[in-house]
KEKE-913236 format. One line per 10 residues: number of its first residue (from 1); their letters; for each residue x, y, z of C-alpha. Coordinates in steps of 0.5 Angstrom, whole numbers. Example, Ala and Ser with C-alpha at 12.3 -4.5 7.8 and 13.67 -1.06 7.14 Angstrom:
2
1) as) 25/-9/16 | 27/-2/14
END
This chain:
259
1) xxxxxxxxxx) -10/-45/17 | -8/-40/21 | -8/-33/18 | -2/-27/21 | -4/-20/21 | -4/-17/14 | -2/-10/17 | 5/-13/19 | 10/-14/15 | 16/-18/17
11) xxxxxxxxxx) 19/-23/13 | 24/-29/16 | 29/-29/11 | 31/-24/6 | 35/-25/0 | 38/-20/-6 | 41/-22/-12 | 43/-15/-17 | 35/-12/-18 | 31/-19/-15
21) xxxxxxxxxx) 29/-19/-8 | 28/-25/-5 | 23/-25/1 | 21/-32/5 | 14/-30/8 | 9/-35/13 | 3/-34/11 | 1/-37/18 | 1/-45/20 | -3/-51/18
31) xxxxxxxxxx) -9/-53/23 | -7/-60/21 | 1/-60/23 | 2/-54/26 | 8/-53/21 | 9/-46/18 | 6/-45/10 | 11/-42/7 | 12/-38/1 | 18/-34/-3
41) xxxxxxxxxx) 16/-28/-6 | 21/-24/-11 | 21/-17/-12 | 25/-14/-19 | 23/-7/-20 | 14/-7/-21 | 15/-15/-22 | 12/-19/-17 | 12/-26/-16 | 10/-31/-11
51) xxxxxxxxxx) 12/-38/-10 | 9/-43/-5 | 14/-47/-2 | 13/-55/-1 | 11/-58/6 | 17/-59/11 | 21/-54/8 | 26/-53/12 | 28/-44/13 | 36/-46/13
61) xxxxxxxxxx) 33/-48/5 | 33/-41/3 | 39/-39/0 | 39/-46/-4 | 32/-45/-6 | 33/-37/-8 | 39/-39/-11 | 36/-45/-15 | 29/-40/-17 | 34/-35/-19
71) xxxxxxxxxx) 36/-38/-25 | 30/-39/-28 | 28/-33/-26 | 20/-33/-29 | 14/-36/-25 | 11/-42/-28 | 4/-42/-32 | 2/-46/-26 | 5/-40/-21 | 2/-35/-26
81) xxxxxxxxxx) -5/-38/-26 | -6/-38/-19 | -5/-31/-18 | -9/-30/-24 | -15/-35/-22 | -14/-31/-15 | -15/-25/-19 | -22/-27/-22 | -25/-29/-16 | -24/-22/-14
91) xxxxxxxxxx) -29/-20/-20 | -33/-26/-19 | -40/-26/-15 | -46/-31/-15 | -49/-26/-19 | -45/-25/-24 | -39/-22/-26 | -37/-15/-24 | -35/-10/-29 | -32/-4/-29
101) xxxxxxxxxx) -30/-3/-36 | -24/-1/-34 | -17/-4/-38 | -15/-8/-32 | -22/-12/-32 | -22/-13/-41 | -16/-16/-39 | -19/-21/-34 | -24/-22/-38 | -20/-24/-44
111) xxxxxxxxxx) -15/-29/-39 | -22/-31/-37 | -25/-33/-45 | -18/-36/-46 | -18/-40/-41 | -25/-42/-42 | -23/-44/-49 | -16/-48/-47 | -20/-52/-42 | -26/-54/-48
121) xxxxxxxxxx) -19/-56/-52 | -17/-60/-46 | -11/-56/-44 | -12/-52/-39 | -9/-57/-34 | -3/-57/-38 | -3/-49/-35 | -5/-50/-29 | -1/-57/-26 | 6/-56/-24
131) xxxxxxxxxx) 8/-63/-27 | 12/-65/-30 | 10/-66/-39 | 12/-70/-44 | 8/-70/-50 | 10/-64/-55 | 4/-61/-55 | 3/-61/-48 | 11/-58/-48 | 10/-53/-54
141) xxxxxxxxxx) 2/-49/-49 | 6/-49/-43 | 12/-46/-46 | 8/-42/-52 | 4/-39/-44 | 11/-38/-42 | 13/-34/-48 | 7/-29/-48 | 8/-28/-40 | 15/-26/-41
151) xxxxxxxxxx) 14/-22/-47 | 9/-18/-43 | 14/-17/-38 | 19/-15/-41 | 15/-11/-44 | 12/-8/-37 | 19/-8/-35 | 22/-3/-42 | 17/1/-43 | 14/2/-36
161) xxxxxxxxxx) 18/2/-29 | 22/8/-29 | 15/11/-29 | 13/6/-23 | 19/7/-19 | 18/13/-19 | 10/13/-17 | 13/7/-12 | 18/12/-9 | 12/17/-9
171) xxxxxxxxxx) 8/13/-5 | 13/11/1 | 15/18/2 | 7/20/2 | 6/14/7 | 12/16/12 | 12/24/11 | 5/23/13 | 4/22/20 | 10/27/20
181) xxxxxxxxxx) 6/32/17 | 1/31/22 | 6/32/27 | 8/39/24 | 1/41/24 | -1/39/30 | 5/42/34 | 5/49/29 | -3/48/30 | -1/48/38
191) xxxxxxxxxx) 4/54/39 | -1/58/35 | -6/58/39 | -2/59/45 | 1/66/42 | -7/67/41 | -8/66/48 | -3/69/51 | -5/76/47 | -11/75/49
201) xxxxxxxxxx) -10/74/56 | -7/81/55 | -13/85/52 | -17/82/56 | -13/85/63 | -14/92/59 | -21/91/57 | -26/86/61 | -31/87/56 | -28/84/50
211) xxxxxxxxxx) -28/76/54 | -34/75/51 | -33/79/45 | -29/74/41 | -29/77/34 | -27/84/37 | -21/81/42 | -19/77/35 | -18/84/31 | -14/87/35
221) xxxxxxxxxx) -9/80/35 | -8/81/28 | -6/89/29 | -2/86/34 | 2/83/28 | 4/77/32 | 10/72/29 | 7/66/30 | 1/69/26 | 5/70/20
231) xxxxxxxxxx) 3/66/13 | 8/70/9 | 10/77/8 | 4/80/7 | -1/75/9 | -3/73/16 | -8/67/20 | -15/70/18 | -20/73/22 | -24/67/23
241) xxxxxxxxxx) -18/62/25 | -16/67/30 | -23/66/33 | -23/59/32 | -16/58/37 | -20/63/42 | -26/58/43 | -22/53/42 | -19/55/48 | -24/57/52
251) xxxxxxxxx) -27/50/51 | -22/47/54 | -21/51/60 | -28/50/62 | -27/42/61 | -21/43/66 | -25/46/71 | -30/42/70 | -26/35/71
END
C-alpha cells in the first residue's frame, strides 16, 4: 500500500452532525487493486475515533454510512483494540518494553496484562473480531468491554473537555499566529535596522572616523532617540543590538559588491 504525505491534510468528504464531525479520508491506494483504502474519522469534542471502511466502498456511501455509525455513536472493541494494539507497538522494541513511568504507559501497560490475561482465558478474539457472537458469555465480554470504554469516555468528556478545548484552540492559534509572528519580527527587525543605517550614514558624513568605530557610531544613534528604536517610554534597543544592525549591514553591503 501506497502512503499519502502525512503533512497534508485533505479529507474527500466531510460531515458534521451537532458536536460529531465526520471526516472520510484515504490512507493511500492498495498495491494489488489499485483502489483507495478508505477510513471515516469521527471527531466530538478531544474524542477520536477512526473506522476502516470496507473494500469497494463507494465515496457516494458517505452520508449513508455516517448517518448509519452515528447511531451507534461508540467504537466497537474490535475498532478500539486496534488503535490500542497500534499504540503498544509503539512502546514495543526487540529489546524490550519501553518505559517512561509516566501515567499514559502504566495505563498501557495495565491493557497490556489484561489482554494477556483475556487471551489465557480464551477471549481475546471475542474483542478483537468485528463478528458477529452468539454465545452469552462472548456477548456479555464484548459489551462488559464496551461499557468500560464508554464509561471512561464519558468520564474524559465530563471532567475534562472544557480544558482540551481550550488547550486544543490554544494550540491552533500557536500554530497560525506563529508563522505570522515571525513575519512581524522579521518585517520590525528590517525597518529597525534601515533607521540604524540611515542615522549612521549620517554620522558618518560628519565624522569619517566613526565607520570603523561601531560602539561609538551606535552611542551617538541611541542620543539620537530615534522612533523605531524605541521599546517603550523610558526604554529603547540596547547598545549591543544597535551594533549588531550596524555590522550586519555592513556584511551585507560587502556581499553586494562582492557578487
Amino acid at each position: 500500500m501506497s502512503h499519502d504525505d502525512p503533512s497534508e491534510y485533505n479529507p474527500l468528504r466531510e460531515r458534521k452532525i451537532a458536536d460529531r464531525r465526520y471526516e472520510l479520508h484515504s490512507r493511500g491506494q492498495c498495491s494489488c487493486c489499485g483502489e483507495d483504502v478508505l477510513e471515516i474519522w469521527r471527531w466530538s469534542g478531544a474524542s477520536f475515533a477512526r473506522y476502516r471502511m470496507p473494500q469497494h466502498f463507494d465515496h457516494e456511501g458517505f452520508d449513508a454510512y455516517v448517518e448509519s455509525l452515528d447511531e451507534q455513536f461508540l467504537q466497537s472493541s474490535a475498532d478500539t483494540l486496534e488503535d490500542f494494539y497500534r499504540e503498544l507497538l509503539k512502546v514495543n522494541s526487540p529489546e524490550g518494553i519501553v518505559a517512561d513511568y509516566s501515567y499514559k504507559f502504566k495505563l498501557m501497560e495495565y491493557g497490556r496484562q489484561r489482554a494477556s490475561a483475556l487471551q489465557n482465558l480464551g477471549y481475546l478474539t471475542v474483542l478483537t473480531s468485528a463478528d458477529r457472537v452468539d454465545k452469552n458469555d462472548e456477548v456479555g465480554v464484548r459489551l462488559a468491554f464496551e461499557l468500560g470504554f464508554a464509561a471512561a469516555e464519558h468520564r474524559l468528556m465530563t471532567a475534562y473537555e472544557e480544558y482540551l478545548q481550550d488547550g486544543i484552540a490554544m494550540s491552533e492559534w500557536r500554530s497560525a499566529g506563529l508563522p505570522r509572528a515571525r513575519q512581524e519580527r522579521l518585517r520590525q527587525g528590517a525597518r529597525t535596522r534601515q533607521e540604524v543605517l540611515t542615522a549612521a550614514n549620517r554620522l558618518y558624513e560628519n565624522d569619517p572616523s566613526l565607520v570603523r568605530n561601531d560602539s561609538e557610531t551606535a552611542r551617538r544613534i541611541l542620543a539620537m532617540r530615534l522612533p523605531a528604536l524605541q521599546k517603550s517610554a523610558n526604554q529603547q534597543l540596547s547598545l549591543d543590538a544597535v551594533t549588531r544592525h550596524l555590522r550586519a549591514g555592513r556584511r551585507k553591503s560587502q556581499n553586494r559588491e562582492n557578487s
